[in-house]
N, C-alpha and C positions, 0 to 999 in steps of 0.2 A: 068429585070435587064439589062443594058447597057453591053454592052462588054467592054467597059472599065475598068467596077470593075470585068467581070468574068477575064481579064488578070491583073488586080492587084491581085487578089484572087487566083489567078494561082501562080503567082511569089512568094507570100506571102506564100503559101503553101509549095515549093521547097523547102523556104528560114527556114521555121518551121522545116520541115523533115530532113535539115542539122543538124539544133541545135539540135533536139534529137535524134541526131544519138551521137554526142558528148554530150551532157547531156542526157541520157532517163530517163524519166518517165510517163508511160502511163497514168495514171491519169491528169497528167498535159497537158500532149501534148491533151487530149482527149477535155478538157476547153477551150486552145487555139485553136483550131480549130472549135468548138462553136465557141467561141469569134469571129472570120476571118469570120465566115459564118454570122454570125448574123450583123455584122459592115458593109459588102460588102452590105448585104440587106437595111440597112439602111442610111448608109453615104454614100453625095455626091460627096465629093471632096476629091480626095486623091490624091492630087499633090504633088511635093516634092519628095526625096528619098523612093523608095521602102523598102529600108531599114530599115531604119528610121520607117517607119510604122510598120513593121514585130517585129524589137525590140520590139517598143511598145507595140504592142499587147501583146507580151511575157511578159514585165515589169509589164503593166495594169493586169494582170491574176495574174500574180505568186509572185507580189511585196510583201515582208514579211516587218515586223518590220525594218528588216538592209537592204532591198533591197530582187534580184528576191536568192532565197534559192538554197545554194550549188554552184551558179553562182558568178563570181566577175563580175563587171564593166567593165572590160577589156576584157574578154570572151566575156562578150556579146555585148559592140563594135566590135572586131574582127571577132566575127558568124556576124552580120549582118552588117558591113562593115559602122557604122554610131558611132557619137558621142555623150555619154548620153545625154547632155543638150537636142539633137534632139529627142534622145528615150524620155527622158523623155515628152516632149512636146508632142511627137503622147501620150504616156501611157495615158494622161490625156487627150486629147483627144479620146480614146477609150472611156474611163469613161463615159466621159461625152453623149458619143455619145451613148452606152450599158445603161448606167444609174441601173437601180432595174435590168436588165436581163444581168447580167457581171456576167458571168462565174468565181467566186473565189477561190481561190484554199486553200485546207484544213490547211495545217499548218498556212497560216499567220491569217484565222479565230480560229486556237485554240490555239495561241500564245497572241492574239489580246483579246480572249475569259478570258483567264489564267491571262494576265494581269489586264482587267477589274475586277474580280473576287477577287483580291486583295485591301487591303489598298490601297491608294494613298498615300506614302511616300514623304518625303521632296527629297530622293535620285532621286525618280520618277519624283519631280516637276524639279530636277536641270536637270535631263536627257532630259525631255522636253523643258525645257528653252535653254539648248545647242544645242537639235537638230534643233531647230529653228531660233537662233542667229546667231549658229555658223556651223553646220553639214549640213546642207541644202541650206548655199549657198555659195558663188564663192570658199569656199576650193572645194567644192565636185568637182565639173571642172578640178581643179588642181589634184585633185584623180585619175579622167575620163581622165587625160591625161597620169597617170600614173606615175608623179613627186613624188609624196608621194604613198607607198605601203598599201598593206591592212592593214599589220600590224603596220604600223608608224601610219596608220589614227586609228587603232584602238584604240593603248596608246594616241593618242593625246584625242580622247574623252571621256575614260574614267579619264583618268589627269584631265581633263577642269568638268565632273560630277563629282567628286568627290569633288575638290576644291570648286565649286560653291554647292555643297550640304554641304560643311562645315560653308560656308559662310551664307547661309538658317537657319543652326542650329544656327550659332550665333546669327542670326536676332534677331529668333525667345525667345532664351534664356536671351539672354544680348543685347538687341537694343542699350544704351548707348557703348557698349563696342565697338558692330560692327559698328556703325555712325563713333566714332572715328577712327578704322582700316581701313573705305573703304576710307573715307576722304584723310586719312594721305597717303594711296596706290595712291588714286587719283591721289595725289599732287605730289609725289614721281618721277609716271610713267607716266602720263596722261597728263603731264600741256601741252604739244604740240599737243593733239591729235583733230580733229574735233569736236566742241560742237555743 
């Protein structure tokens, strides 16, 4: 192993033992540190903010359904002195770089597990369709800068699933009815927007 990754794997580690000293949990920290051990062995480049990568690491392990569990966005900028879009960038780079040997952490597998195990709802398809529209990207930024709070970003996504699962039901029920309402929405709100 080069010395270069045993002093990123240094720093990184410090940088871990902060964060769970303000968040602990031993289980989790025990993954991340897998994680940090197994990435230094394998990954060659680790340029860029130490920070940023240490996040990462932390993201990539412990990310649930809404992000890393019991942590906001803004903590975990502030513990590693980096900004998500950057965490997030190393988190997926960890990924990729760990592949089948990434250390995961239990709740977001039985959150993950709990949801498969269910119907797939029309509530479900609008939840999906929103996290991907709209929840994943450039608001999230504006989240991670902290303009919009947790709980403003929370009502905005459940408003925006809701309405679009109403909009699903319609489809699905009354296609003539909903053609006409999105049309006439369209026309109402839309006629200036980018096509």
């Amino acid at each position: 192993m080069r010395t270069q990754n045993r002093d990123f794997g240094k720093v990184c580690a410090k940088l871990h033992r902060e964060f769970f000293v303000e968040f602990p949990d031993d289980a989790f920290c025990d993954k991340v540190g897998r994680a940090l051990t197994l990435l230094v062995d394998r990954h060659e480049d680790f340029s860029g903010a130490v920070g940023a990568w240490a996040g990462g690491i932390v993201h990539a392990v412990g990310h649930g359904l809404y992000g890393v569990p019991k942590v906001m966005n803004s903590e975990l900028e502030a513990t590693f002195n980096a900004k998500m879009p950057a965490i997030r960038n190393r988190s997926k780079q960890v990924r990729y770089s760990l592949g089948d040997d990434m250390p995961l952490y239990r709740p977001y597998l039985e959150s993950l597990s709990s949801f498969m195990s269910h119907e797939f709802t029309l509530r479900d398809e609008a939840n999906a369709m929103v996290a991907y529209a709209f929840r994943n990207g450039p608001i999230e930024d504006i989240h991670a800068d902290g303009r919009i709070t947790d709980d403003e970003m929370k009502r905005l996504m459940i408003s925006a699933c809701e309405n679009l699962a109403k909009l699903l039901t319609m489809k699905q029920a009354t296609s003539p009815e909903y053609d006409a309402f999105i049309r006439g929405y369209g026309r109402l709100y839309c006629g200036q927007w980018q096509r």
